[in-house]
BAPABA-643449 format. One record per atom (N, C-alpha, C): residue in one letter; x, y, z. Coordinates in pm, whole numbers, plus 50000, padded with zeros to 5 digits. Atoms other than C-alpha are relative to their C-alpha. Layout:
BEGIN
AXYZ;...
END
This chain:
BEGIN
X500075012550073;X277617016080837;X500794989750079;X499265008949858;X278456985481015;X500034985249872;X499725013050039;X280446951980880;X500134988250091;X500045009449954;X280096919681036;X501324989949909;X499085005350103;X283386901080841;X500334985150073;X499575011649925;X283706863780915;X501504996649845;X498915008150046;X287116845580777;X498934985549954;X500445016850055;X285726813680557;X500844996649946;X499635013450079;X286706783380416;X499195002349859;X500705000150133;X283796785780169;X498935006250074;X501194995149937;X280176806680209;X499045001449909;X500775000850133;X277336805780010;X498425007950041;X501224991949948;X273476823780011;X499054990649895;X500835006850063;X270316802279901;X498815012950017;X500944997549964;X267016819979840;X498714997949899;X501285008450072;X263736804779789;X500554985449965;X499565010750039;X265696770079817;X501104997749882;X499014998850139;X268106782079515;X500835009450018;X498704992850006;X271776787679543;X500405012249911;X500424987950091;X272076827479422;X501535000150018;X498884994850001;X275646831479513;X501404989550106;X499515008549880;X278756809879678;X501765004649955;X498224994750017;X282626819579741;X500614989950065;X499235009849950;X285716794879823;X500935009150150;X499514989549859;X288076811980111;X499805011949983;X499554985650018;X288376845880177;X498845006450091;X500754997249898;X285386868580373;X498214997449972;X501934999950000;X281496866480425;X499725011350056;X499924990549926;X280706896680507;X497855008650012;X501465000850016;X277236907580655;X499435017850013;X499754982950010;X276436946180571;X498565005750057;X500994992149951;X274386970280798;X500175012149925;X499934987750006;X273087002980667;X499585011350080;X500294989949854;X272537032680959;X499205011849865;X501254987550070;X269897062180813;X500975014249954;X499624988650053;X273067086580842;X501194996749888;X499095007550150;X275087065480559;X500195005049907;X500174991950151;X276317081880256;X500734988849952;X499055004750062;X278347071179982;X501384997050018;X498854997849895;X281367078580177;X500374989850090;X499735007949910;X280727059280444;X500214982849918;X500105016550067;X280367024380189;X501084999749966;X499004999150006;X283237036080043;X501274997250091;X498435004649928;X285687036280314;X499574986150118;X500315017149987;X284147004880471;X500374986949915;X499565009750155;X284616988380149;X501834999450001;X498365000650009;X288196999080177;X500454996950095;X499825002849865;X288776989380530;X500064983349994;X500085013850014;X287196956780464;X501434989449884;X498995002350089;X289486948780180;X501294999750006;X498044999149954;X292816958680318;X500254996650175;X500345003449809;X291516947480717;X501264984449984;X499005007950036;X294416923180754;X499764985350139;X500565011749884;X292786887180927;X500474989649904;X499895014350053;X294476859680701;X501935001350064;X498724998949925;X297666844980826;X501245005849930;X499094998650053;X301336853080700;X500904985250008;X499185010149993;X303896830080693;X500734995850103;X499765004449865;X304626830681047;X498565000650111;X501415004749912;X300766823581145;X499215014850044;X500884984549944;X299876864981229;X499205001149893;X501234996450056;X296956876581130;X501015014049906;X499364987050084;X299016903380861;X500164999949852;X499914996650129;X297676898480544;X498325002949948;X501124995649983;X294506914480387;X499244984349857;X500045016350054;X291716889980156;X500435003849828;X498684996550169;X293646911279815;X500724988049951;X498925002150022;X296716900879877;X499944984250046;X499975010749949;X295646865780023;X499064990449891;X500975004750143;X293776859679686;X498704990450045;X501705000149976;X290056856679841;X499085003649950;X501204993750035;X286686863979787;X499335006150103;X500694985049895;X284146890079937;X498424994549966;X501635005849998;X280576875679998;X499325009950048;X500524992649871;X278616903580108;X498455001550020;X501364999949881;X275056899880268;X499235010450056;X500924990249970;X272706928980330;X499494993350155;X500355003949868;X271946925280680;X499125011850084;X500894992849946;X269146948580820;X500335004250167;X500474996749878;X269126936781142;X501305005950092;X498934991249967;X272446954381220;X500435009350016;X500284991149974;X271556981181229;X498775002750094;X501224998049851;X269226976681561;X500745007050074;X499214995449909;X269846993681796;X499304990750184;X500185010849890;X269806968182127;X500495007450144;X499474996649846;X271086993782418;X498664997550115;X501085004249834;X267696987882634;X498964993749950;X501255004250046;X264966968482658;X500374984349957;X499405015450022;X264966928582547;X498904998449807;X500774998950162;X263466938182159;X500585012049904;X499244990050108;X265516956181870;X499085009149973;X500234988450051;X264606989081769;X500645004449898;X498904997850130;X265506999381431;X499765011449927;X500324987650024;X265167039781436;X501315002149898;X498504991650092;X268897039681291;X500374992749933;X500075001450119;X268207019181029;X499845010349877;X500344994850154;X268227033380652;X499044999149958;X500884999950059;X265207037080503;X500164988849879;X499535009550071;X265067003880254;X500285009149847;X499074995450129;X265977027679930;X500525005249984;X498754995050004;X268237045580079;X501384990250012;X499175013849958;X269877013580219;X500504989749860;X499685006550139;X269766989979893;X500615004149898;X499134994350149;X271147019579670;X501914998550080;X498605002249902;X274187020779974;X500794986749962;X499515015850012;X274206983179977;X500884997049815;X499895005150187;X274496981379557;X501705014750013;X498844989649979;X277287013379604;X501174991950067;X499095005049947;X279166990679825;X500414993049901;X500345007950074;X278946964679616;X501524998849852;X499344992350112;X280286981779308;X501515004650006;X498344995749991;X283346995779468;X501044987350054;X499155018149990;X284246958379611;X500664992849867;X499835003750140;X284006948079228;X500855001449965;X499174991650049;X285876972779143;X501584995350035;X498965002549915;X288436963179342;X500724986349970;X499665010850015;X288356930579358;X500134989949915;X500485007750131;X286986917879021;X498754990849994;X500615011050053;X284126898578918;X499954988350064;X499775015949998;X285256867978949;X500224997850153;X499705006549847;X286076870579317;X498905004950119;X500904992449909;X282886887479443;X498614990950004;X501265010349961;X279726869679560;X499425009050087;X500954984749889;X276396889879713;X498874989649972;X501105006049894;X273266881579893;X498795008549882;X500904995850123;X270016896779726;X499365009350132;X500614986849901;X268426929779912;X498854996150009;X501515001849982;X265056922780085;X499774986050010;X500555013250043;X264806887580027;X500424995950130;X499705016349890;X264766854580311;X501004993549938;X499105006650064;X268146846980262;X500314985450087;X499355010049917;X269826813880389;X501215000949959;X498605000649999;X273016819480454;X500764987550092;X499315007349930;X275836791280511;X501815003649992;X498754997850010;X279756790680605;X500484989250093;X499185002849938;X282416773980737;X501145010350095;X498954987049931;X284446800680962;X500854994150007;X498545005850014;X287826793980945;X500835008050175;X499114995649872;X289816799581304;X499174992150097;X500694988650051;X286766812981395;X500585014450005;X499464986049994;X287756845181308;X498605010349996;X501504993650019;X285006873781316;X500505009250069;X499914987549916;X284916914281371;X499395009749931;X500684989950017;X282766938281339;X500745012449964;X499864982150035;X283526972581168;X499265011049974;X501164986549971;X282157005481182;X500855012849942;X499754988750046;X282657034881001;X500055010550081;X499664993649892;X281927050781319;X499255013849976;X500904987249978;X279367075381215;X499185005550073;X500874992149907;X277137099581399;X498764991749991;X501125004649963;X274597083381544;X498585010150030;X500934998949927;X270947091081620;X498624995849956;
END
């Protein structure tokens, strides 16, 4: 499972021309699912993401997570992140998730962010759909995470 996590100002998701979801600071985060993904893997992504420490402290380091920095968590189903791009000049997407294994993953993530974070501070994208996504990146900050599972 793979996170894409940008640092915002504010981030929001339109689809079909109509604002579905929008957060003030804190992360945008754009979620791949890989075919060998469990529950597990959303899980400790989810927890990674959440305690990943990219907002400043009080002497400007990046050493506080978006918890404790009282943010929000935008997160974005993102397919194509699960390409795989090592050859060739056209994505291949064998180690993609199957879309209902992926969307139940995606909604699993989801759930344990909630959980976490509350309601009120969570904002999500819509599975399957032509989203339009916008943000302000703040720095820019931006980093990919990976659960780091077995590939193939």
């Amino acid at each position: 499972m793979k996170g894409l996590i940008q640092r915002v100002i504010h981030a929001s998701v339109a689809v079909d021309g109509q604002q579905i979801s929008a957060i003030g600071p804190g992360l945008l985060l754009l979620l791949g699912v890989e075919k060998n993904d469990t529950v597990k893997e959303a899980k400790e992504l989810c927890q990674k993401i959440l305690t990943y420490r990219v907002f400043p402290d009080e002497q400007g380091r990046m050493n506080v997570n978006v918890q404790d920095a009282g943010g929000s968590l935008l997160v974005v189903p993102q397919f194509t992140l699960a390409a795989d791009t090592s050859s060739g000049t056209r994505p291949g997407f064998s180690l993609a998730a199957a879309p209902d294994k992926a969307k139940q993953l995606y909604l699993d993530f989801v759930a344990e962010a909630r959980a976490t974070l509350g309601a009120g501070r969570m904002g999500e994208g819509e599975f399957g759909a032509d989203m339009k996504v916008s943000l302000l990146n703040d720095g820019p900050v931006t980093f990919m995470l990976d659960t780091g599972g077995k590939r193939s």
